[in-house]
C-alpha positions in Angstrom: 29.9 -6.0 -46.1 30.3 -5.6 -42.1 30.7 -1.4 -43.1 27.3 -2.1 -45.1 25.2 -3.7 -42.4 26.5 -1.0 -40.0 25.6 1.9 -42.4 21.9 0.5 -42.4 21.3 0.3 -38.4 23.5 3.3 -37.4 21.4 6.6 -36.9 22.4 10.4 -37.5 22.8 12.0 -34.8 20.3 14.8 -35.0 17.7 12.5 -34.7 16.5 10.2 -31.2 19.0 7.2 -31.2 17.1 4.1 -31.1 17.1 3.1 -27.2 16.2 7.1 -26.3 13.4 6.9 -29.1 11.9 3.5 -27.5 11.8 5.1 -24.1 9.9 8.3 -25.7 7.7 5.4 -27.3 7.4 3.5 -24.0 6.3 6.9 -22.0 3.9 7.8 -24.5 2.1 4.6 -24.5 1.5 4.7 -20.8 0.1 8.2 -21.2 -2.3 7.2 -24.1 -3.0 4.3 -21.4 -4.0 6.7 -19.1 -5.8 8.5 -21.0 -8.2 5.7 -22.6 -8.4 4.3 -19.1 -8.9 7.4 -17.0 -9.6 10.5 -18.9 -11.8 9.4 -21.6 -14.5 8.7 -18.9 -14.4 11.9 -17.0 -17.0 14.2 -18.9 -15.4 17.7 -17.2 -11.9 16.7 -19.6 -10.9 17.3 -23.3 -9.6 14.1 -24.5 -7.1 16.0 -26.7 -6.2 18.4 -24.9 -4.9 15.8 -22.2 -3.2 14.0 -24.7 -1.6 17.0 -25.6 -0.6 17.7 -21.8 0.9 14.4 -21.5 2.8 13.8 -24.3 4.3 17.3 -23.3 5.4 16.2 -19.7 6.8 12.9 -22.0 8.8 15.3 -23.8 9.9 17.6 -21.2 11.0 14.2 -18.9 13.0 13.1 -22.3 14.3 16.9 -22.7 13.3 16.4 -26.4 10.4 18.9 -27.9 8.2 17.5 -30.6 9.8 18.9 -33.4 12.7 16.5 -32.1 10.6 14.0 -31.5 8.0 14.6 -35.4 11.9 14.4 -36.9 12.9 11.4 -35.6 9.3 9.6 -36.3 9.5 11.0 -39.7 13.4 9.5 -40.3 12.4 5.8 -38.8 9.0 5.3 -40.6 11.2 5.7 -43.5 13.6 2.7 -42.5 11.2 0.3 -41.5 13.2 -2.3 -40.2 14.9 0.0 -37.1 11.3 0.8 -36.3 10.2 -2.5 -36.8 13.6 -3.7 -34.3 12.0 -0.7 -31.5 8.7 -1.9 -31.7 10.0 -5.6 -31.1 11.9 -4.4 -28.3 8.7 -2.3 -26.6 6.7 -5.5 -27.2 9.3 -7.2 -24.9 8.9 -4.9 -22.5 5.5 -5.0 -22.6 5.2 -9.0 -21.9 7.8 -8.4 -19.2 6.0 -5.8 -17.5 2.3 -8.0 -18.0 4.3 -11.0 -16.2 5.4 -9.5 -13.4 2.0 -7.7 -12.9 1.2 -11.1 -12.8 3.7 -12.7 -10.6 3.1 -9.7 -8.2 -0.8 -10.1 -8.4 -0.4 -14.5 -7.6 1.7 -13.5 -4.6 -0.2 -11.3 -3.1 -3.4 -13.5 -3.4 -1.4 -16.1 -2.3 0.1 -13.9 0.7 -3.9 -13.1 1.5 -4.6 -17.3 1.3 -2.3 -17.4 3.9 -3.1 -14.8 6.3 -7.0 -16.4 6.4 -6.2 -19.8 6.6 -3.8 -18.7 9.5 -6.6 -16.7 10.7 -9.0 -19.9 10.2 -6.4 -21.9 12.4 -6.1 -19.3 15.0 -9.6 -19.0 15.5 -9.7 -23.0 15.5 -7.2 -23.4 17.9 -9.0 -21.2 20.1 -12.7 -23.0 20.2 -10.4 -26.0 20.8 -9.2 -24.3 24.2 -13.1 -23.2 24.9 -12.2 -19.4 25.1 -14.7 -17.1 23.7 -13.8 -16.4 20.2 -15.4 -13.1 19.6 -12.2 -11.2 19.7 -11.3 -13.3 16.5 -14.2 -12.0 15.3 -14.2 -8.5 15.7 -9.8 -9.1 13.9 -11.3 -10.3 11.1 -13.9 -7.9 10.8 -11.0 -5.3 10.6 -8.0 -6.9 9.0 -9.8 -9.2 6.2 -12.3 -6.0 5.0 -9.9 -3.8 4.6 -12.5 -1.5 6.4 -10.2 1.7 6.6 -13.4 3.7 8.0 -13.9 0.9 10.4 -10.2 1.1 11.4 -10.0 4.8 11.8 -13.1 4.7 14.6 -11.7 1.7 16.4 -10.8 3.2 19.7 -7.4 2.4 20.5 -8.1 0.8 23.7 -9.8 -1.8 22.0 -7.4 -2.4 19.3 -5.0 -2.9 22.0 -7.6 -5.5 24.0 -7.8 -7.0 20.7 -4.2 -7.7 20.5 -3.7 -8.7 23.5 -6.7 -11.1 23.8 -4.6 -13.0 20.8 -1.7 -12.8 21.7 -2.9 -14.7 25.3 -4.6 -17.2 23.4 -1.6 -18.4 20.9 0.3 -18.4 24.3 -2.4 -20.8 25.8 -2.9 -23.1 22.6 0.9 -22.7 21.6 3.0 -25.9 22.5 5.7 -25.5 25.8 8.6 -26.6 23.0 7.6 -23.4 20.5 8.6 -20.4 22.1 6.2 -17.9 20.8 8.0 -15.5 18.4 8.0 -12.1 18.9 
């Protein structure tokens, strides 16, 4: 019986073994991905003629060709249940991949959280000493808008006064006992 059950799930080796053949699968998802998210709205490209372009750079990455590729389709739609066991598997992957997109996107809102309300303290800590605060100002103006244009015609001198205008003031509100970390 063992022999059997090992006869069903083994594969012949002219056609893509079943971990090679998930990958192929996996690879040609994301393109079809791309193309429905990123393609299919730009009116100067031929849908299918993309597709066609990425599924060959899937290929060539796999070094398979689509004959290789139409074969092995061809010999695991006719044994459901290995297909059925690869698309289980890419499903997997799939959730894994969603939850860490996920984890990754908490963090970094979380990481931005932080960086205001250590921003909000900053600038609290500093109307509490009765220095002018407009340096705080013009930091968050470039760090929390992300303004790259904003950034790029900063002149450096005032970047610098920026700096160093915070810098004196965490020195000034910072307790004697907390050395101020470098």
């Amino acid at each position: 019986m063992g022999t059997a059950c090992s006869d069903l799930n083994s594969v012949p080796q002219q056609y893509l073994q079943p971990a090679k053949m998930q990958d192929v699968l996996w690879d040609m998802m994301l393109a079809d991905r791309f193309i429905e998210q990123y393609v299919k709205y730009n009116q100067t490209l031929d849908v299918e003629k993309e597709r066609f372009t990425r599924y060959a750079e899937v290929f060539a990455v796999h070094n398979i060709d689509y004959d290789q590729f139409k074969e092995s389709m061809d010999y695991y739609v006719s044994r459901p249940d290995q297909l059925k066991a690869i698309y289980v598997d890419l499903n997997k992957k799939r959730e894994a991949v969603k939850l860490q997109r996920e984890q990754e996107q908490q963090e970094l809102e979380e990481a931005q959280l932080k960086e205001q309300d250590s921003l909000l303290n900053l600038q609290n800590d500093t109307l509490k000493t009765g220095k002018d605060s407009s340096f705080i100002e013009q930091a968050d103006s470039l760090l929390n808008h992300n303004d790259s244009a904003k950034l790029k015609s900063a002149e450096p001198d005032s970047v610098k006064k920026i700096i160093n205008s915070l810098k004196d003031s965490i020195t000034k509100v910072q307790p004697a006992s907390r050395p101020l970390s470098q």
